[in-house]
PDB file as gemmi writes it, atoms N, CA and C in Angstrom:
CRYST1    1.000    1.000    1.000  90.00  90.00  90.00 P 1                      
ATOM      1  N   UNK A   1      17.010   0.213  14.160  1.00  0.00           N  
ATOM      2  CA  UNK A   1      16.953   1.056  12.996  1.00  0.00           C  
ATOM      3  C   UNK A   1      17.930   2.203  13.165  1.00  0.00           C  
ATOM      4  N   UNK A   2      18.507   2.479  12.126  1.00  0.00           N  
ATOM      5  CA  UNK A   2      19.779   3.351  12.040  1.00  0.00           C  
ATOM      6  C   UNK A   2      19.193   5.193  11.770  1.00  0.00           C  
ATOM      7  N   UNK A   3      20.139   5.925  12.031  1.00  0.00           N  
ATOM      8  CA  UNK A   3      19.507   7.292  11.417  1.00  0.00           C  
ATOM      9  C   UNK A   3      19.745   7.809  10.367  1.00  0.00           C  
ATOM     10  N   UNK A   4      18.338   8.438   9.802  1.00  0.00           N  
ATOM     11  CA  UNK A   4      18.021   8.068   8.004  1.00  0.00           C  
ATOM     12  C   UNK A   4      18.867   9.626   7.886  1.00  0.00           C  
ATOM     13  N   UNK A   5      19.421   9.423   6.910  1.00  0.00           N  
ATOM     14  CA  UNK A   5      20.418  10.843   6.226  1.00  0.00           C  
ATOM     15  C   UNK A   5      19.613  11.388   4.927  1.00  0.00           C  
ATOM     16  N   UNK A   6      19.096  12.684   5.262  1.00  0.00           N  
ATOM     17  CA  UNK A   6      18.262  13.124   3.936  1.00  0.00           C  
ATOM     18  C   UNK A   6      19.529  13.869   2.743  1.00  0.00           C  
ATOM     19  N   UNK A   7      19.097  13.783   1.950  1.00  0.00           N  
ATOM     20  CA  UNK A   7      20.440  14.612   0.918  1.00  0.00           C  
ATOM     21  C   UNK A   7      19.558  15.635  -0.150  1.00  0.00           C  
ATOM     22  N   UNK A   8      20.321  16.668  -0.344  1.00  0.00           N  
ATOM     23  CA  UNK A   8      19.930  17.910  -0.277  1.00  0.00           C  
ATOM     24  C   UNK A   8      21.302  19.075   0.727  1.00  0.00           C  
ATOM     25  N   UNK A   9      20.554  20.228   0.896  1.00  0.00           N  
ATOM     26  CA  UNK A   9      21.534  21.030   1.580  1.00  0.00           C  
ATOM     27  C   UNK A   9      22.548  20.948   2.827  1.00  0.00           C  
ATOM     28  N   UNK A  10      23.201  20.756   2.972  1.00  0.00           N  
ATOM     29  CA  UNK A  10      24.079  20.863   4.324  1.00  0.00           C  
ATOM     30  C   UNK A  10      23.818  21.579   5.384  1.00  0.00           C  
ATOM     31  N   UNK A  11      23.610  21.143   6.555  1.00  0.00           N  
ATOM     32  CA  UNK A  11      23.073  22.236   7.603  1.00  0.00           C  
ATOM     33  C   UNK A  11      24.458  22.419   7.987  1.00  0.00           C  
ATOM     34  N   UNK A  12      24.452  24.123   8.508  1.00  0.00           N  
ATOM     35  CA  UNK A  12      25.884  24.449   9.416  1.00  0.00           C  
ATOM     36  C   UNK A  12      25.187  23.954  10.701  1.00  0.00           C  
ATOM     37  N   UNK A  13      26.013  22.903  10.969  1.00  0.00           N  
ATOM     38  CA  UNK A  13      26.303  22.523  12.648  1.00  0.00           C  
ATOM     39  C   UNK A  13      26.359  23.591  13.206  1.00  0.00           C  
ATOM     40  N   UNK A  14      27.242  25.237  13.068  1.00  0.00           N  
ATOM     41  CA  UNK A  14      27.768  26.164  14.574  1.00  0.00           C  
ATOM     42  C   UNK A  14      26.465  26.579  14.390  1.00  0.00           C  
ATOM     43  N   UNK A  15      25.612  27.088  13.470  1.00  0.00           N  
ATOM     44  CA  UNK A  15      24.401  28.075  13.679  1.00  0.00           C  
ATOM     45  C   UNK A  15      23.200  26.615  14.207  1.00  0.00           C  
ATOM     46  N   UNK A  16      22.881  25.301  14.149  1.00  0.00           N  
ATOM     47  CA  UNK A  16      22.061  24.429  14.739  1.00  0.00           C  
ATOM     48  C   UNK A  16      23.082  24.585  16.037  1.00  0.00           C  
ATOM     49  N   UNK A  17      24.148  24.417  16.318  1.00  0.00           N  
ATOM     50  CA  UNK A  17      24.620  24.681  17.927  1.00  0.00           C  
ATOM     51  C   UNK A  17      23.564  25.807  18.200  1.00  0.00           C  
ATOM     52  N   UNK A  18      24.194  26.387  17.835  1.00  0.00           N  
ATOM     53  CA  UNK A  18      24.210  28.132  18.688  1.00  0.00           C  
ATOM     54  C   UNK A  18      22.721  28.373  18.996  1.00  0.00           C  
ATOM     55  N   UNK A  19      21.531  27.833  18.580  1.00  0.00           N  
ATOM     56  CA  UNK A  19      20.566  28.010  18.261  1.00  0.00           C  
ATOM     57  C   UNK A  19      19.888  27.189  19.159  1.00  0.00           C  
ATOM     58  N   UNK A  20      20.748  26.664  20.098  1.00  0.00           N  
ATOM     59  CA  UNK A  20      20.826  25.822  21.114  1.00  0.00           C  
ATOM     60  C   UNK A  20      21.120  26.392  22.542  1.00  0.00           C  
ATOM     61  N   UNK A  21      21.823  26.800  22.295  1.00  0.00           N  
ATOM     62  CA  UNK A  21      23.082  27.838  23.081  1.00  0.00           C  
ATOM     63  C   UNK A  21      22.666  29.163  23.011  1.00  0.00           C  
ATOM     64  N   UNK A  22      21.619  29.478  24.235  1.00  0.00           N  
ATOM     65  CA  UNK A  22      21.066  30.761  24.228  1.00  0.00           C  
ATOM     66  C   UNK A  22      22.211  32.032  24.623  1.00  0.00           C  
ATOM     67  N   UNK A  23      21.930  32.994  23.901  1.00  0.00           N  
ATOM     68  CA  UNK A  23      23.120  33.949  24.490  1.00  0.00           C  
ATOM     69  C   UNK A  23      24.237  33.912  24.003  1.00  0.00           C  
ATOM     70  N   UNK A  24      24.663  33.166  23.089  1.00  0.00           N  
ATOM     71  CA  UNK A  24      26.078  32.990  22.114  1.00  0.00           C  
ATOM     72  C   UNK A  24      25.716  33.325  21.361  1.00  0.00           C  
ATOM     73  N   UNK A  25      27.115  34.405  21.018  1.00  0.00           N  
ATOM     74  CA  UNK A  25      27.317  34.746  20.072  1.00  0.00           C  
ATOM     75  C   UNK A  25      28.497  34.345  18.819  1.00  0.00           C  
ATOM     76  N   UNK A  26      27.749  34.223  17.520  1.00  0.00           N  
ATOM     77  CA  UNK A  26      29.365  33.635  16.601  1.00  0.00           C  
ATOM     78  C   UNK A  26      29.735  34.842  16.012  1.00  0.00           C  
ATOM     79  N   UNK A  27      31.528  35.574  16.471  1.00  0.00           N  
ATOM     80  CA  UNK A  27      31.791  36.458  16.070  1.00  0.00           C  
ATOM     81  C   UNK A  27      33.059  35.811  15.295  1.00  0.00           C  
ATOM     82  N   UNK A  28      32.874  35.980  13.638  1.00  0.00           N  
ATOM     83  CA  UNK A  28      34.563  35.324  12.419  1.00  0.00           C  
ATOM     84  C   UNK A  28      34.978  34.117  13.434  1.00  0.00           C  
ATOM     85  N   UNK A  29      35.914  33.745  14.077  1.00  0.00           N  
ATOM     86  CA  UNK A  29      36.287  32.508  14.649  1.00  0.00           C  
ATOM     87  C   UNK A  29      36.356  32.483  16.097  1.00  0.00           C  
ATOM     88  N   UNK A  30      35.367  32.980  16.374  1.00  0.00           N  
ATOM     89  CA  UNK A  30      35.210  32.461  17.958  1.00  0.00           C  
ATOM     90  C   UNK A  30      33.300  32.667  18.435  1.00  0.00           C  
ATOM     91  N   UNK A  31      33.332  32.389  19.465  1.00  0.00           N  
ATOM     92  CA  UNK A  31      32.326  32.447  20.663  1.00  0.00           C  
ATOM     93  C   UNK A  31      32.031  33.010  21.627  1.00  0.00           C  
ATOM     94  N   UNK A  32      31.560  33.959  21.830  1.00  0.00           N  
ATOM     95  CA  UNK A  32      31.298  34.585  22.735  1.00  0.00           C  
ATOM     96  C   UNK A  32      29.790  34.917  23.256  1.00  0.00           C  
ATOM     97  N   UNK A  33      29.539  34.759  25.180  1.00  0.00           N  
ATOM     98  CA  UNK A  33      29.033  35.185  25.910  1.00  0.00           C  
ATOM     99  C   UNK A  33      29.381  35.974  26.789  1.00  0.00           C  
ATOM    100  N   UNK A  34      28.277  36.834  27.161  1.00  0.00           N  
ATOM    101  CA  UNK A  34      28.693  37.910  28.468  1.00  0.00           C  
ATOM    102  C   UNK A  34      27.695  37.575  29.615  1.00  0.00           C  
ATOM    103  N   UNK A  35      28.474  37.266  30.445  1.00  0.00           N  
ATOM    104  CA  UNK A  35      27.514  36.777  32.093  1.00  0.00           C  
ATOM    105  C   UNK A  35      27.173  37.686  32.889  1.00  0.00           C  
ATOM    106  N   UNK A  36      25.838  38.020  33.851  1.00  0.00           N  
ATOM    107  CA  UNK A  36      25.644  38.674  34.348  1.00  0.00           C  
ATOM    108  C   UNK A  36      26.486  38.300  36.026  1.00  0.00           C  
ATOM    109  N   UNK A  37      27.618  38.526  36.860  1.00  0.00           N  
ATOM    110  CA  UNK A  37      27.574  37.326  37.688  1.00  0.00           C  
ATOM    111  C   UNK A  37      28.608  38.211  38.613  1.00  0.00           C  
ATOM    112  N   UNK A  38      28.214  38.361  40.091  1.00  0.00           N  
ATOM    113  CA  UNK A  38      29.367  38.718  40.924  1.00  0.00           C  
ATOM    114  C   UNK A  38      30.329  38.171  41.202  1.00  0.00           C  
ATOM    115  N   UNK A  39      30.855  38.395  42.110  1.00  0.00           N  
ATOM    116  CA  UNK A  39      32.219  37.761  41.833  1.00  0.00           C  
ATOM    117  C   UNK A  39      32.725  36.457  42.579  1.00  0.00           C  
ATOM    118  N   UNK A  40      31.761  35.943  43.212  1.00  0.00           N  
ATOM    119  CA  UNK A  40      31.580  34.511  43.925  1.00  0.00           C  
ATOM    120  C   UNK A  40      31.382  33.707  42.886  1.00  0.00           C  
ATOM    121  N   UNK A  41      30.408  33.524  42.148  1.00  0.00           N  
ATOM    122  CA  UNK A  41      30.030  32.783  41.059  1.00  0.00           C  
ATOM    123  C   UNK A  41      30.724  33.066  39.963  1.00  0.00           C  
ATOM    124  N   UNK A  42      31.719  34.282  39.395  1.00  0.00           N  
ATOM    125  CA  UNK A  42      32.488  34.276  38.924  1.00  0.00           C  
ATOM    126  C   UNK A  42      33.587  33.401  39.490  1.00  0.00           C  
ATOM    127  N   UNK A  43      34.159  33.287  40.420  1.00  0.00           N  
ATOM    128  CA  UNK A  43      34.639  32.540  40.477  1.00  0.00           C  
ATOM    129  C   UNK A  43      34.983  30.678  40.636  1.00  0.00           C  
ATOM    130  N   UNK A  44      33.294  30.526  40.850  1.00  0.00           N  
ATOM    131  CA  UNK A  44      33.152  29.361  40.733  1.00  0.00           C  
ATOM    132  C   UNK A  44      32.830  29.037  39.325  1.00  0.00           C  
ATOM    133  N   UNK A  45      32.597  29.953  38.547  1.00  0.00           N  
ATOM    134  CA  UNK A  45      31.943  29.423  37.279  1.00  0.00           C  
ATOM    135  C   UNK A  45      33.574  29.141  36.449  1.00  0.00           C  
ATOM    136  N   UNK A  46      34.584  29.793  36.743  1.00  0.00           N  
ATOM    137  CA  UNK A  46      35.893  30.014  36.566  1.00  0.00           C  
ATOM    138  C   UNK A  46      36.596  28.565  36.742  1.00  0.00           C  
ATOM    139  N   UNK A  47      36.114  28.623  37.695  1.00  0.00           N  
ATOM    140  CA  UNK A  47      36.937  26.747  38.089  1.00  0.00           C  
ATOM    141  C   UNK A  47      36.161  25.229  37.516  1.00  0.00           C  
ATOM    142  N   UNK A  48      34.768  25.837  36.942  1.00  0.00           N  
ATOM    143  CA  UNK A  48      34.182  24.794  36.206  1.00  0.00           C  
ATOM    144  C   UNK A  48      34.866  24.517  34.777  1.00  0.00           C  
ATOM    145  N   UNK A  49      34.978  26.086  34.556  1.00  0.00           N  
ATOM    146  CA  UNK A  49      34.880  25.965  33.102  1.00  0.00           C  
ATOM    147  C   UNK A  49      36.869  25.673  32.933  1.00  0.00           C  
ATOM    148  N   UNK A  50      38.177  26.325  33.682  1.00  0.00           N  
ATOM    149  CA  UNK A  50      38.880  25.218  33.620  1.00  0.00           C  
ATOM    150  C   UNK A  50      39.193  23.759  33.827  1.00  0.00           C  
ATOM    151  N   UNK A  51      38.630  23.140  34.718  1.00  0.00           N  
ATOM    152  CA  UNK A  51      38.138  21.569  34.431  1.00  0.00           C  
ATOM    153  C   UNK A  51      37.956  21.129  33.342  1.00  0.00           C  
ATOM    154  N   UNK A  52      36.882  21.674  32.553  1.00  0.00           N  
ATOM    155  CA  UNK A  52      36.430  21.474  31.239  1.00  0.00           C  
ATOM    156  C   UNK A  52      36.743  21.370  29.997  1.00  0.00           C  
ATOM    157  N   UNK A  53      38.077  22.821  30.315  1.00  0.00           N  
ATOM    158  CA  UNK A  53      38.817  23.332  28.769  1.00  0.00           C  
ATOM    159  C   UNK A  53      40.242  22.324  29.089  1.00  0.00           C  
ATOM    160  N   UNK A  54      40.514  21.739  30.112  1.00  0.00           N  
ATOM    161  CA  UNK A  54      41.025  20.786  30.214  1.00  0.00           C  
ATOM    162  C   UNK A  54      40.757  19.131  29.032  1.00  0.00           C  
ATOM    163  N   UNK A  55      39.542  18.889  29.558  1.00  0.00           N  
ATOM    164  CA  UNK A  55      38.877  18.171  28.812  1.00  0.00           C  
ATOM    165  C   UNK A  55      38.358  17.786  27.068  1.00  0.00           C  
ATOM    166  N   UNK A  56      38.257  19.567  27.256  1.00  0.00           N  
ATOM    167  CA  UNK A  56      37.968  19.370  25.854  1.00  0.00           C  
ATOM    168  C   UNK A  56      39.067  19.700  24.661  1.00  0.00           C  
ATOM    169  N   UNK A  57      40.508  20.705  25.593  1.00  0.00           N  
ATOM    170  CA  UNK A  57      41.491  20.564  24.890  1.00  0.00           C  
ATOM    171  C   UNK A  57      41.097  21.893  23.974  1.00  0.00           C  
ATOM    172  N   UNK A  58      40.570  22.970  24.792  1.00  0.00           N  
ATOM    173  CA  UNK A  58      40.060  24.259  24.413  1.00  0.00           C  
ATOM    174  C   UNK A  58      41.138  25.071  25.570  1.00  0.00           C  
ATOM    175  N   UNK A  59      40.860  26.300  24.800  1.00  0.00           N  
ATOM    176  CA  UNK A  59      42.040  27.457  25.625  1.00  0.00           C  
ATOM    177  C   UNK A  59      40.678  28.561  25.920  1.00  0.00           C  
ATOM    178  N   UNK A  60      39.831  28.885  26.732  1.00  0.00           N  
ATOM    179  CA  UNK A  60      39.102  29.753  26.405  1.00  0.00           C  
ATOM    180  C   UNK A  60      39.851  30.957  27.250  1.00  0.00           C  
ATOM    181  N   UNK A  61      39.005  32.024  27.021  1.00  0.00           N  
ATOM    182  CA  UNK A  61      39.953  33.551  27.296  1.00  0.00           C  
ATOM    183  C   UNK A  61      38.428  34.077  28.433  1.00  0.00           C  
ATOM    184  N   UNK A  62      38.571  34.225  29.246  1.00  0.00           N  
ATOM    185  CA  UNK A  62      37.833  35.219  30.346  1.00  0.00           C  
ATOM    186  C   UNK A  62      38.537  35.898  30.779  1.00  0.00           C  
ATOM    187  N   UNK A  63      37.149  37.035  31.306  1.00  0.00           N  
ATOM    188  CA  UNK A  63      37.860  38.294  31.768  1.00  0.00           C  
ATOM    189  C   UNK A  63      36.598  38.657  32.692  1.00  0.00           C  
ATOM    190  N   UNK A  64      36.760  39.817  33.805  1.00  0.00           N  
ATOM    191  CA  UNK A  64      35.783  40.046  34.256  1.00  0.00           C  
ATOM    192  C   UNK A  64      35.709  41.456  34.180  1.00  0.00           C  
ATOM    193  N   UNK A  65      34.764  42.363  34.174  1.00  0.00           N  
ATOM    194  CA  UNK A  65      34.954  43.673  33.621  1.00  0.00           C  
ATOM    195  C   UNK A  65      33.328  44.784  33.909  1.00  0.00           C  
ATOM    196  N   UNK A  66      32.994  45.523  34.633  1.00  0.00           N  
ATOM    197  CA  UNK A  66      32.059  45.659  35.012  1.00  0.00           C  
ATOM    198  C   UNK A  66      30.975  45.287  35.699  1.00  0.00           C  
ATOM    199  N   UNK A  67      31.320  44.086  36.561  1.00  0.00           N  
ATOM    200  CA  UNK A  67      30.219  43.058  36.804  1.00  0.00           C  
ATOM    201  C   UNK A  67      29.840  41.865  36.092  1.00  0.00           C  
ATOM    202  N   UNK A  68      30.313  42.116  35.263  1.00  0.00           N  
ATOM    203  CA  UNK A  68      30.186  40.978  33.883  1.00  0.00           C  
ATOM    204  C   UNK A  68      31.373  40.153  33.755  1.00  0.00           C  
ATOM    205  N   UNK A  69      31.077  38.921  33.298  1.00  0.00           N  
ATOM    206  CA  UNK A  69      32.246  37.880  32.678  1.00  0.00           C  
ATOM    207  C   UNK A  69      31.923  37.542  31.537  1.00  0.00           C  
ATOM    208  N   UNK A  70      32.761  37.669  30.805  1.00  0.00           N  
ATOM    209  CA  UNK A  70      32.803  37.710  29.568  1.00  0.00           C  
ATOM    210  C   UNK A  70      34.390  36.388  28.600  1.00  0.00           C  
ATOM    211  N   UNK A  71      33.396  35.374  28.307  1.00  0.00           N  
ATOM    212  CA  UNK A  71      33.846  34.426  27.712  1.00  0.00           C  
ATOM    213  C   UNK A  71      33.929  34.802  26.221  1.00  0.00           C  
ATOM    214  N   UNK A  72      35.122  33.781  25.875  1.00  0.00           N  
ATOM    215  CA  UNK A  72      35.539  34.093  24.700  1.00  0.00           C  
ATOM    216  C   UNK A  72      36.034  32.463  23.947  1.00  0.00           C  
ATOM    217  N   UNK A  73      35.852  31.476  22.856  1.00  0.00           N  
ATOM    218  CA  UNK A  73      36.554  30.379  22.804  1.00  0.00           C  
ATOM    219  C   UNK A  73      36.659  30.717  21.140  1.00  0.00           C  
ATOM    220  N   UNK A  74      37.750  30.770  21.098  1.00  0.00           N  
ATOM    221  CA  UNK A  74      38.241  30.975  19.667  1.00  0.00           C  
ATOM    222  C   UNK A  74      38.637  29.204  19.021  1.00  0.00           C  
ATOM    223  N   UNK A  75      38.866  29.573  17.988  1.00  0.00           N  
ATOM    224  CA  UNK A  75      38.588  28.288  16.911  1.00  0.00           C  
ATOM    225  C   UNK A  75      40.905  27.929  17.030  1.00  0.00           C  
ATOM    226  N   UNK A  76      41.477  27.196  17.058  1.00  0.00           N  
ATOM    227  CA  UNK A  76      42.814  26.290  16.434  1.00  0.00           C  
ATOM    228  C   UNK A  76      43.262  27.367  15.550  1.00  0.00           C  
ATOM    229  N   UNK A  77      44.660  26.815  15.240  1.00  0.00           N  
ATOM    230  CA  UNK A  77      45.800  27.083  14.345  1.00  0.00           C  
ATOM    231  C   UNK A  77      45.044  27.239  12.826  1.00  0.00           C  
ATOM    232  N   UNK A  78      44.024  26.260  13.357  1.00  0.00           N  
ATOM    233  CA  UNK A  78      43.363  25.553  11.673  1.00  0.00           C  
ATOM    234  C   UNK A  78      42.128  26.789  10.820  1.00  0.00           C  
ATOM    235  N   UNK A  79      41.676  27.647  11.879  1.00  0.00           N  
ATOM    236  CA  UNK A  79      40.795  29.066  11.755  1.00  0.00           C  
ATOM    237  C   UNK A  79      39.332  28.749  11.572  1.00  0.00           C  
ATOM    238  N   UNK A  80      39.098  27.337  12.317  1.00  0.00           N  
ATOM    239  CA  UNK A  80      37.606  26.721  12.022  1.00  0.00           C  
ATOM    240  C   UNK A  80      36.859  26.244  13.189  1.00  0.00           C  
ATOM    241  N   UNK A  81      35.573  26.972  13.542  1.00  0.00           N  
ATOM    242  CA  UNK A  81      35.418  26.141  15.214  1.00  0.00           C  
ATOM    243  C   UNK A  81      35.490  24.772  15.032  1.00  0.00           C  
ATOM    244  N   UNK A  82      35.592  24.107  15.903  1.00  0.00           N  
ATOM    245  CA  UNK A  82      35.221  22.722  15.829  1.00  0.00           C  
ATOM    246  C   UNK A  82      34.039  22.376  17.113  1.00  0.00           C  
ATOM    247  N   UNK A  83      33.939  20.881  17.169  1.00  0.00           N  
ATOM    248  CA  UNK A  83      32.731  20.600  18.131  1.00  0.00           C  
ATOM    249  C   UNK A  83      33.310  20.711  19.371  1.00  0.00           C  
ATOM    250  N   UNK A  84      34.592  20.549  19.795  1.00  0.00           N  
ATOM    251  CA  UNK A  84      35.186  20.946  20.828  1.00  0.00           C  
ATOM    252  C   UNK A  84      35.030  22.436  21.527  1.00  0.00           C  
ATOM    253  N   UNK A  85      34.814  23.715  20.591  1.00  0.00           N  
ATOM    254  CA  UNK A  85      35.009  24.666  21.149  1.00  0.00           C  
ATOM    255  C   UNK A  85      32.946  24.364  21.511  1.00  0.00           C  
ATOM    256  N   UNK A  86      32.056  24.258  20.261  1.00  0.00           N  
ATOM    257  CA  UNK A  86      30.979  24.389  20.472  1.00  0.00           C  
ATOM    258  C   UNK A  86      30.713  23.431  21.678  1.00  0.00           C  
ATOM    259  N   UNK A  87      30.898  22.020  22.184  1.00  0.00           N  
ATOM    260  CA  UNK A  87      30.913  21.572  23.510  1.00  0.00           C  
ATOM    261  C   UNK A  87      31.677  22.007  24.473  1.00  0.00           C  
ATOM    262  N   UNK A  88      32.260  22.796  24.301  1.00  0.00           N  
ATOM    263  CA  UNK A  88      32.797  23.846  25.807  1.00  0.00           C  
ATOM    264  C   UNK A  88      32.236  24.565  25.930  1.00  0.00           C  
ATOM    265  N   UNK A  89      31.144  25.797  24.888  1.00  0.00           N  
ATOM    266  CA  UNK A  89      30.185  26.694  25.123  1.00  0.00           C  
ATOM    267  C   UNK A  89      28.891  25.848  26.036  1.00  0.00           C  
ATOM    268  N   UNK A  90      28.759  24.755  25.580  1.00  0.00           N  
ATOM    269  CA  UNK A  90      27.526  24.042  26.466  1.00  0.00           C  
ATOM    270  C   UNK A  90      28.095  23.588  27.574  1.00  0.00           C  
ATOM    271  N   UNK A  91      29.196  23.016  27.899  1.00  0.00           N  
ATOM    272  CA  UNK A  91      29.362  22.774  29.507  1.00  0.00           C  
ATOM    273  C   UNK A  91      29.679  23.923  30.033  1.00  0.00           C  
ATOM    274  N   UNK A  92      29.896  25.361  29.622  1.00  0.00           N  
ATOM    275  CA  UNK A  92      29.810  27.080  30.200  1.00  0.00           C  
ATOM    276  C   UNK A  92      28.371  27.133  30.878  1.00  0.00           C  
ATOM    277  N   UNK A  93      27.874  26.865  29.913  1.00  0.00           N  
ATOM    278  CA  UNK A  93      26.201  26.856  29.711  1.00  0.00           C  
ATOM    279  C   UNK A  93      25.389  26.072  31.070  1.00  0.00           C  
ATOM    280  N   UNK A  94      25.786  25.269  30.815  1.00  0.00           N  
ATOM    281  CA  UNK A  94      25.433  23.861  31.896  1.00  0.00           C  
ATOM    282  C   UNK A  94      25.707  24.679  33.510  1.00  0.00           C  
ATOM    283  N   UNK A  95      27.022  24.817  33.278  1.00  0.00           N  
ATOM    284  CA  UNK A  95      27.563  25.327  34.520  1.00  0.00           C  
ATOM    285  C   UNK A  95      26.866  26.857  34.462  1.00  0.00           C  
ATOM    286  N   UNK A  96      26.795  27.791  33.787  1.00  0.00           N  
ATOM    287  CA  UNK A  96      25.812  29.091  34.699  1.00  0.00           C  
ATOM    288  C   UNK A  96      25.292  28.867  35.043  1.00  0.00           C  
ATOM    289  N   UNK A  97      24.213  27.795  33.956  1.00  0.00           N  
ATOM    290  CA  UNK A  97      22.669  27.237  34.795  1.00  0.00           C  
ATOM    291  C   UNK A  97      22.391  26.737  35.758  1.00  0.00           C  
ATOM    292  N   UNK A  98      23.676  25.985  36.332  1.00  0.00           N  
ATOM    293  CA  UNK A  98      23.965  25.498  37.707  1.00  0.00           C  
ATOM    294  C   UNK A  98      23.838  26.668  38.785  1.00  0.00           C  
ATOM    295  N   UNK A  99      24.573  27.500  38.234  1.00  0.00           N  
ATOM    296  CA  UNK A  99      24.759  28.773  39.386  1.00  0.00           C  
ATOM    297  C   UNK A  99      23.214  29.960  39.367  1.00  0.00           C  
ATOM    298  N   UNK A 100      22.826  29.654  38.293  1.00  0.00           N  
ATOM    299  CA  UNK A 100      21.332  30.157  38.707  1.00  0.00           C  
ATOM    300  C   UNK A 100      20.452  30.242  38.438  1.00  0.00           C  
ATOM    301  N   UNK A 101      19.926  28.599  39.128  1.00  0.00           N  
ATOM    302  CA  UNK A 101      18.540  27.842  38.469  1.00  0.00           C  
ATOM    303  C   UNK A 101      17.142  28.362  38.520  1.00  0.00           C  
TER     304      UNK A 101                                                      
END                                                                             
């Protein structure tokens, strides 16, 4: 059996993401979280998440700044997230949770 499609309103996919995705925030065309994380796990969380933006063909922007890391994945040329940026916020995700279960 296939999956039944109700018709009626359109759900926004980024707010059912995000709503998923504890701690993200949707700011106009991007994504952002702020990590609580020294600088060991900053740096491992650093080398996950390029692997990833590899993968998913995302550019994300970090920075580290008070103790904090602070991710950023902005939306294409095109000015629209796509599922690419929202599946790079979850393998971010995946990977903090790795670093502290």
């Amino acid at each position: 059996m296939g999956a039944v499609w109700k018709r009626g309103r359109r759900r926004d996919y980024i707010s059912d993401a995000l709503s998923q995705l504890t701690g993200w925030v949707h700011e106009g065309d991007c994504l952002k979280r702020t990590l609580p994380l020294d600088d060991t796990e900053h740096a491992m969380l650093t080398e996950h998440i390029s692997v990833a933006a590899d993968t998913f063909g995302v550019r994300p922007h970090i920075r580290r700044l008070d103790g904090r890391t602070q991710i950023q994945l902005c939306a294409g040329d095109n000015g629209a997230l796509t599922s690419a940026e929202i599946g790079m916020a979850a393998r971010v995700e995946a990977a903090y949770q790795s670093l502290n279960p």
